[in-house]
C-alpha positions as CSV (number, residue, x, y, z in Angstrom):
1,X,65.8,79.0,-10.8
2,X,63.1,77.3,-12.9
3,X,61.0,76.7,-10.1
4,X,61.4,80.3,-9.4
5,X,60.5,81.4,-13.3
6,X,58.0,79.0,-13.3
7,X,55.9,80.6,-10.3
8,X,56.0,84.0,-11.3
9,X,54.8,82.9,-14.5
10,X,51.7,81.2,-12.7
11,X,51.3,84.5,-10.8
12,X,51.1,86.3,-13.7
13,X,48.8,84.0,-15.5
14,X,46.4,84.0,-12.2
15,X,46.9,87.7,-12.0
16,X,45.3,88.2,-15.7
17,X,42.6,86.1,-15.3
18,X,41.4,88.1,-12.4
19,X,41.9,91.1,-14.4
20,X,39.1,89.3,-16.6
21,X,37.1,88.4,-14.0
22,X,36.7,91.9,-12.7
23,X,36.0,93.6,-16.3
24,X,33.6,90.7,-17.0
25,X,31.8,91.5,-13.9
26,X,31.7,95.2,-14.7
27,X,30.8,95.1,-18.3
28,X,28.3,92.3,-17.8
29,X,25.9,95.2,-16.1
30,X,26.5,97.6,-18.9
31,X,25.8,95.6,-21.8
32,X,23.0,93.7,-20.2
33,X,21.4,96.8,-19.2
34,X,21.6,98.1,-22.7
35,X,19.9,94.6,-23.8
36,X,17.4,94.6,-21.8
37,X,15.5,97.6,-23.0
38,X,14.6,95.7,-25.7
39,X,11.3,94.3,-24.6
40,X,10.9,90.6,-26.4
41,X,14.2,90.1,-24.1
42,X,13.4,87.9,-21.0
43,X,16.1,88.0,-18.5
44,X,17.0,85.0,-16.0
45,X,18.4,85.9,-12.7
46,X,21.7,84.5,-11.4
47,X,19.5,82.3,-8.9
48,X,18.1,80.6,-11.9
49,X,21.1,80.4,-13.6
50,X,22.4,78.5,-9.7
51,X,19.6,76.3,-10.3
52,X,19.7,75.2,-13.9
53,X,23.4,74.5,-13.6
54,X,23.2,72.4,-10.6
55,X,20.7,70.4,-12.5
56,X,17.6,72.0,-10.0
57,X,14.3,72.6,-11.5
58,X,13.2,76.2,-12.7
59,X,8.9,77.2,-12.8
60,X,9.4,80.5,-14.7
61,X,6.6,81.2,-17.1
62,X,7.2,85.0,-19.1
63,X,4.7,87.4,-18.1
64,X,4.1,90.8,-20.0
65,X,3.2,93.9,-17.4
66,X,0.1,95.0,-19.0
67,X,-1.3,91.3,-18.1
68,X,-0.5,91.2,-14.5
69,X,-3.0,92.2,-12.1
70,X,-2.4,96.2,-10.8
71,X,-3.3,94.9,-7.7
72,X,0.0,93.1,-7.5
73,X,1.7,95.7,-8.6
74,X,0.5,98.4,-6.6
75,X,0.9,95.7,-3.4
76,X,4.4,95.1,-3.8
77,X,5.1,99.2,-4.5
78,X,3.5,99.7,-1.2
79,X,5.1,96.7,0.5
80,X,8.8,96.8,-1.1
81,X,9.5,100.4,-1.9
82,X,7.1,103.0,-1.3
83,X,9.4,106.0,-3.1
84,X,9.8,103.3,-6.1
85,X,8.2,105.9,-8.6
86,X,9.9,108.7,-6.6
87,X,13.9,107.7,-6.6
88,X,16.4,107.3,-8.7
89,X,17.4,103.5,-8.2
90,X,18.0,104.1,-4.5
91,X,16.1,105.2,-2.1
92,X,19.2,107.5,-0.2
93,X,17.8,108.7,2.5
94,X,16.0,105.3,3.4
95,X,19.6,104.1,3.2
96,X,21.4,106.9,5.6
97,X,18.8,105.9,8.3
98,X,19.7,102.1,8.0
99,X,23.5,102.9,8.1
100,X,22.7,105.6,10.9
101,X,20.8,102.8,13.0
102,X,23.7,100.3,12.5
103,X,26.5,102.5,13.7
104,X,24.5,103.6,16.6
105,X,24.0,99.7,17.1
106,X,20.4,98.8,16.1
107,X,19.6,95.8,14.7
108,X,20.1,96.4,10.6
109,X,17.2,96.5,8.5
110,X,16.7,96.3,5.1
111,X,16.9,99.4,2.1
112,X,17.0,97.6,-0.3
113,X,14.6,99.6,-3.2
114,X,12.7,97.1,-6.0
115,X,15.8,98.5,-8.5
116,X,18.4,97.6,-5.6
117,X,16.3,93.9,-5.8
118,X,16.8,93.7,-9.5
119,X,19.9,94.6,-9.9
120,X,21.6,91.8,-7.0
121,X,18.8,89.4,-8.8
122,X,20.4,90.0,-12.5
123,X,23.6,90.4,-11.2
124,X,25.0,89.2,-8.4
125,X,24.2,86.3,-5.6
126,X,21.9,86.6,-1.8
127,X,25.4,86.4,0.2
128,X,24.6,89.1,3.2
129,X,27.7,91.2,3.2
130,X,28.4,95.4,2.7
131,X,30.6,94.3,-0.6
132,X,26.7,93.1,-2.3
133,X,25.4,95.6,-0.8
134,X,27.8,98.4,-2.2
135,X,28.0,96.4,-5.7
136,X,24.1,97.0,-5.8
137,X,23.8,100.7,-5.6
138,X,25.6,101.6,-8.8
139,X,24.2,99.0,-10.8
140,X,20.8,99.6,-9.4
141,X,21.6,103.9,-10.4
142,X,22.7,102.3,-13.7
143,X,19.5,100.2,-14.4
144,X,17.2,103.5,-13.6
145,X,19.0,105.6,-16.2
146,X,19.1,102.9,-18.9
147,X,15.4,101.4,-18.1
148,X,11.9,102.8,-17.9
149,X,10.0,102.1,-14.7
150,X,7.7,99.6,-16.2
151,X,10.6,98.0,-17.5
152,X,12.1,97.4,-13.9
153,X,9.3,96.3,-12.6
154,X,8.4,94.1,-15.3
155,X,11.8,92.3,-15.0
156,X,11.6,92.1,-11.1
157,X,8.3,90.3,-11.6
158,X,9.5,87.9,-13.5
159,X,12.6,87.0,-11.8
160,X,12.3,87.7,-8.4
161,X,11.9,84.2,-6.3
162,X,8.4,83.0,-4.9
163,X,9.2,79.5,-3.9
164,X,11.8,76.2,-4.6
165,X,12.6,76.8,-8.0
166,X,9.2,78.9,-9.0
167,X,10.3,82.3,-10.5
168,X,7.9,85.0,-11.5
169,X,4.3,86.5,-10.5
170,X,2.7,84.0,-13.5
171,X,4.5,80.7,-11.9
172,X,3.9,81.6,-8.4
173,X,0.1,82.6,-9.1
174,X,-0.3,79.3,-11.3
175,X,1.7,77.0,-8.5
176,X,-0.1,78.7,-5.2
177,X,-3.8,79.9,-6.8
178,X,-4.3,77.9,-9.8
179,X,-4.6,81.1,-11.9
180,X,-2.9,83.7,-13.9
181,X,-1.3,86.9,-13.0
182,X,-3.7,89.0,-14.5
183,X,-6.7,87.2,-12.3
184,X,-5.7,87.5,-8.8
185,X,-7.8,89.1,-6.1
186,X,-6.1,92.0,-3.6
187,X,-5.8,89.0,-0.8
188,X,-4.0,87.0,-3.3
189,X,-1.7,89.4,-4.7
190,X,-1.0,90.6,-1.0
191,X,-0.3,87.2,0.1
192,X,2.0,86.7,-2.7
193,X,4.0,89.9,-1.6
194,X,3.8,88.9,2.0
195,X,6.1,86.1,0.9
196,X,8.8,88.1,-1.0
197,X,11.3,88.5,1.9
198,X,11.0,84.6,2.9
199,X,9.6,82.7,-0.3
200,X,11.0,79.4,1.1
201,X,9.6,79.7,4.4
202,X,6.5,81.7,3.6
203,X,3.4,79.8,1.6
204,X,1.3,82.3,0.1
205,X,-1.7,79.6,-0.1
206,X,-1.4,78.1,3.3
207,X,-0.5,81.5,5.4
208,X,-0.3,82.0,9.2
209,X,-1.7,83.9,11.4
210,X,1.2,86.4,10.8
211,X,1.1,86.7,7.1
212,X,-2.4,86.9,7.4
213,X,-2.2,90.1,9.1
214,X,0.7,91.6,7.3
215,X,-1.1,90.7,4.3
216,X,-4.6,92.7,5.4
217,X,-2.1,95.9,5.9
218,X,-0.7,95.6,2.5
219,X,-4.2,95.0,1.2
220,X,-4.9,98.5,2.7
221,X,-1.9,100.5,1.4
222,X,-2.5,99.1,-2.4
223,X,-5.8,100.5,-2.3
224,X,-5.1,103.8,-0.8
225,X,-1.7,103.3,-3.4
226,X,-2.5,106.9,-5.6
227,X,0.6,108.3,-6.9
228,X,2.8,106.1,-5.2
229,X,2.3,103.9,-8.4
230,X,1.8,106.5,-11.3
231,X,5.3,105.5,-13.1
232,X,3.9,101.7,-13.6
233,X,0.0,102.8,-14.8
């Protein structure tokens, strides 16, 4: 009979601290969100957060918006998420071709928009499933209501990955080009967003044949980048 008690009361107790779990996880967006309008705030990423707590070493070095090179920006609009300046978080009808494609079999590509990117970066972990995926979207709305445009961009800058334990434009442009954001060239900064989708694989100083092409065609797009980029000028 004790035994009995005994378990439902661990059941209980394991039941409530799920509960927790789950409102952490859904408040934790909210507030943060809130927080982070306020500019002398410099978020980390959850990666980061893996790193530092697993004793790993972080390169991120804070860089304001206005002192990273347009180039950059206008290269990884044109690279990551054309409609950036356009949607509203996520791009939706980028993302009803992807699911269209996977239930008629094709190969799944990615949708993810530069808000998507920040919000699984602040928030949640790089596990591929449709449960990230789904947790991403309303966040990612969320984030687009609460934040301006420069504001998302100047966050995804400055967490996204670029390398082992290098975080930001300023600590990949310091590690790969021995300069600061606000110097590079249009091959540099397309280099550097070359790498985005594979930092660990992908050197942005010692590029192959591949990313040397990929990077020529992003170097095109960011100069012909107009209004694509008007939200971050």
């Amino acid at each position: 009979m004790r035994f009995g008690r005994t378990r439902k009361l661990w059941r209980f107790r394991l039941f409530r601290i799920l509960v927790f779990v789950v409102v952490v996880m859904l408040a934790a967006p909210i507030l943060l969100g809130l927080l982070y309008r306020i500019e002398v705030i410099r978020p980390v990423s959850t990666l980061m957060l893996a790193q530092w707590i697993g004793g790993g070493s972080v390169d991120r070095r804070w860089v304001e918006i206005d002192d990273v090179a347009p180039v950059l920006i206008h290269s990884v609009i044109m690279s990551e998420d054309g409609q950036f300046c356009g949607h509203y978080g996520v791009d939706f009808r980028e993302l009803n071709a992807v699911i269209s494609d996977a239930l008629d079999g094709e190969k799944p590509r990615g949708a993810s928009t530069i808000t998507m990117q920040t919000a699984k970066n602040l928030f949640l972990f790089n596990s591929r499933s449709f449960l990230r995926k789904a947790a991403e979207i309303p966040i990612a709305i969320y984030l687009d209501l609460v934040l301006s445009k420069r504001r998302i961009m100047e966050i995804y800058l400055n967490i996204a990955e670029w390398g082992d334990g290098i975080f930001g434009v300023e600590a990949a442009a310091q590690r790969y080009f021995k300069r600061s954001a606000a110097r590079l060239s249009a091959r540099q900064a397309a280099l550097l967003t070359v790498a985005l989708p594979n930092p660990i694989l992908r050197n942005p100083a010692k590029p192959g044949s591949g990313m040397r092409r990929l990077a020529s065609l992003i170097e095109r797009r960011a100069a012909r980048a107009g209004g694509y980029v008007d939200c971050v000028e």
